[in-house]
Structure formats: C-alpha cells, structure tokens
N, C-alpha and C positions, 0 to 999 in steps of 0.2 A: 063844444069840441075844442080840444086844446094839441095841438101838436107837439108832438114830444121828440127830441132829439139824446143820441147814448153818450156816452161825456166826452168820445173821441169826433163828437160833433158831427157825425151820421145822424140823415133823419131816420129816425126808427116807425113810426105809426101818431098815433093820436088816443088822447083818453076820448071818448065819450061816455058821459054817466059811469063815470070811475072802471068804464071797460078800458081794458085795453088793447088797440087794434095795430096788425102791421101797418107796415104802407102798401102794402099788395090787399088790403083790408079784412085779413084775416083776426078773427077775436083768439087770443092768446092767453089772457090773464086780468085779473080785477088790482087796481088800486084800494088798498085798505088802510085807509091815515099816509102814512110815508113810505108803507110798503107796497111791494106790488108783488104778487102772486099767480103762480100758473093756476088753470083750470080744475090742476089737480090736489091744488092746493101746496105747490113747492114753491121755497124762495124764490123768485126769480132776482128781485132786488129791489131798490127805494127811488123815492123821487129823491132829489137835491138839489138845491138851484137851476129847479126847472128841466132837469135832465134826470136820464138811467143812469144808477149806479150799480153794483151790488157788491154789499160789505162781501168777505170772504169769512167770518166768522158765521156767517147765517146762512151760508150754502148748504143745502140738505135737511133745512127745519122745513117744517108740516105745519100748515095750517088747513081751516077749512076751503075746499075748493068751491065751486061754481058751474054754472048748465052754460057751454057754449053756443052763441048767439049765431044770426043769420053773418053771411060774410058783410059787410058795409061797402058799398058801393061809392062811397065818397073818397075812401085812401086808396082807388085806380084811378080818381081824376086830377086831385090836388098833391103835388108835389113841391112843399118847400124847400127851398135850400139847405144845404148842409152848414152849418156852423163853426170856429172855429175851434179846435181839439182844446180841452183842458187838461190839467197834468194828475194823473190819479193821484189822492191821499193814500198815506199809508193805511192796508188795512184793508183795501179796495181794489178791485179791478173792473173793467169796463162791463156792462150790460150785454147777455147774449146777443146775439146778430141772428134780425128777424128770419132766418133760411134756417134756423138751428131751433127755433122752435115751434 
C-alpha cells in the first residue's frame, strides 16, 4: 500500500496492487507503468515523483479499462498529511480532486 499525494500536495488515496483508491477509500482507477487510468479506461494521469500528475496532451485518450473493486476500508482510517505544493511543469496541470471522480 503506497499513499499517494496530487502535485498541489493534497493527499489524494493510495495505490494498492496498482488500484487506485480515494481517501474516502473509493476504487477510481488502475496504475499501468506511469500512467494511471480511470475504470473506464480514460487518462486520468501519471505518477511522477511520487505524486498525480496529468500531462494535458493525453487528456481524452482511451485505454483498456478495469472491473471496480469492493470500497477499502483502510483510506477512512489512515489519513496522511498533506505535503508541500510543487510548481507544475509546463505541459501539465494538477490531478482531478477525489470528489470529481
């Protein structure tokens, strides 16, 4: 279980088994290599030092999606801290905000 924070340094959820979970422990989307993708198989965006990103060129590409999972009962108990904001690259803007997807 890896917790994962969006580049504006908001905890966002956690991967388990390349799932990826809010922090209210909803399953939203699979890690696949550096990307991460909704259920439906839409960009959502990439890891990058350890954090969500998502390029703005790969908004709206298709991949395969995935069967969503039971809710996880671990991302309503454990709540990390937020982190410090990083400055976005060009190219890039911040990862959805878990309430939007």
């Amino acid at each position: 279980m890896n917790f994962v924070h969006r580049w504006n340094g908001d905890y966002f959820g956690l991967f388990y088994n390349d799932a990826l979970y809010t922090k209210d422990g909803r399953h939203v989307g699979y890690r696949r290599r550096h990307e991460v993708v909704s259920l439906k198989g839409l960009y959502l965006g990439e890891v990058k030092n350890h954090r969500l990103i998502t390029r703005t060129a790969n908004v709206g590409k298709r991949s395969i999606g995935g069967v969503p999972m039971l809710r996880m009962a671990v991302g309503t108990t454990v709540t990390p801290m937020n982190e410090q904001p990083l400055d976005l690259p060009a190219g890039f803007e911040d990862f959805p905000e878990p309430d939007t997807l």
